[in-house]
N, C-alpha and C positions, 0 to 999 in steps of 0.2 A: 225471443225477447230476453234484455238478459234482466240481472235479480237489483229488485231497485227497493229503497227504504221508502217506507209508502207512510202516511202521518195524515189524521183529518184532527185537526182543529180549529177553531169557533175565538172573535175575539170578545165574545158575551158567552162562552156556552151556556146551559141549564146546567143543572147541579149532578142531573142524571138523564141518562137516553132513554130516549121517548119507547114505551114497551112495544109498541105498534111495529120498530124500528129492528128494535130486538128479535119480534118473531119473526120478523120478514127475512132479518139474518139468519138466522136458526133456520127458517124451514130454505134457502137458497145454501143453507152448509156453510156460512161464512162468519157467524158470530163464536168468537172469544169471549171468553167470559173477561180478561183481562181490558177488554175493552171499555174506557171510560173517558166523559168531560173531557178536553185539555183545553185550556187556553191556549192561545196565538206567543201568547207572552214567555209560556211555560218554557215553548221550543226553539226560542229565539235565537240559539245560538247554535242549528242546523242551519246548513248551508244547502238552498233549495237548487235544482235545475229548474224547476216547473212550479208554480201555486195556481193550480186551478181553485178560483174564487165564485162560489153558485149564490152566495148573498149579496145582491145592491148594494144595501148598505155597509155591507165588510169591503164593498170593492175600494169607496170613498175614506175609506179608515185603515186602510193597507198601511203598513209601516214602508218606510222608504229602505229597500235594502242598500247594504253598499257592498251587495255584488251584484252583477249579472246573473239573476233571476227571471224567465221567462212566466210572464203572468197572463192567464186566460180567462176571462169570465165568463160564465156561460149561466144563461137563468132557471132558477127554479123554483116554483112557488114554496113557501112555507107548508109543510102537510095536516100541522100540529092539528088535530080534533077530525081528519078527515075519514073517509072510510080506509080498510086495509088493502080493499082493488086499484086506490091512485096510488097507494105505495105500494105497489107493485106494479103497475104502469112507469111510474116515476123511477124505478131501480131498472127498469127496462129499458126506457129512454137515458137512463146516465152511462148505462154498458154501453152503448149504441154509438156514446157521444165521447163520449171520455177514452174509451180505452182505447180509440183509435187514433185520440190526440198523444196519448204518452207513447201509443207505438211511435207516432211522425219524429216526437218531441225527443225523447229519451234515447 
């Protein structure tokens, strides 16, 4: 597969990542300490191939690009307050789902 600029941002994020989200990254090897918040707005002048969208309500509030941007939605509950076994279910279900779409897609 080749090397693609990867980007999650939120067009309400929180102020900070949820710690639950943190360990989960950390104990899978995948958290950055550099990693933080971004708004939607922040990176508006990257030029997307792909926006996979996992919030409804982000899906309805998408900005209109004016390029050819392929956009995917796909659901997933909110986890905030939940135990740490659905966020890990949930990071299992997103490999599962997702990274076969950027293989198709990218």
């Amino acid at each position: 597969m080749k090397q693609n600029d990867i980007y999650s941002a939120g067009l309400a994020p929180d102020t900070q990542i949820d710690p639950i989200v943190i360990k989960l990254l950390q104990k899978e090897g995948l958290w950055n300490e550099k990693f933080s918040p971004q708004n939607f707005n922040d990176i508006s002048e990257v030029i997307f191939d792909l926006v996979i969208v996992v919030c409804e309500k982000a899906l309805d509030k998408m900005p209109n690009f004016t390029y050819e941007a392929k956009v995917i939605y796909l659901e997933y509950k909110n986890l905030k307050g939940q135990n740490f076994s659905l966020y890990e279910q949930t990071l299992k279900d997103m490999k599962m789902e997702i990274i076969p779409i950027i293989r198709l897609e990218l």
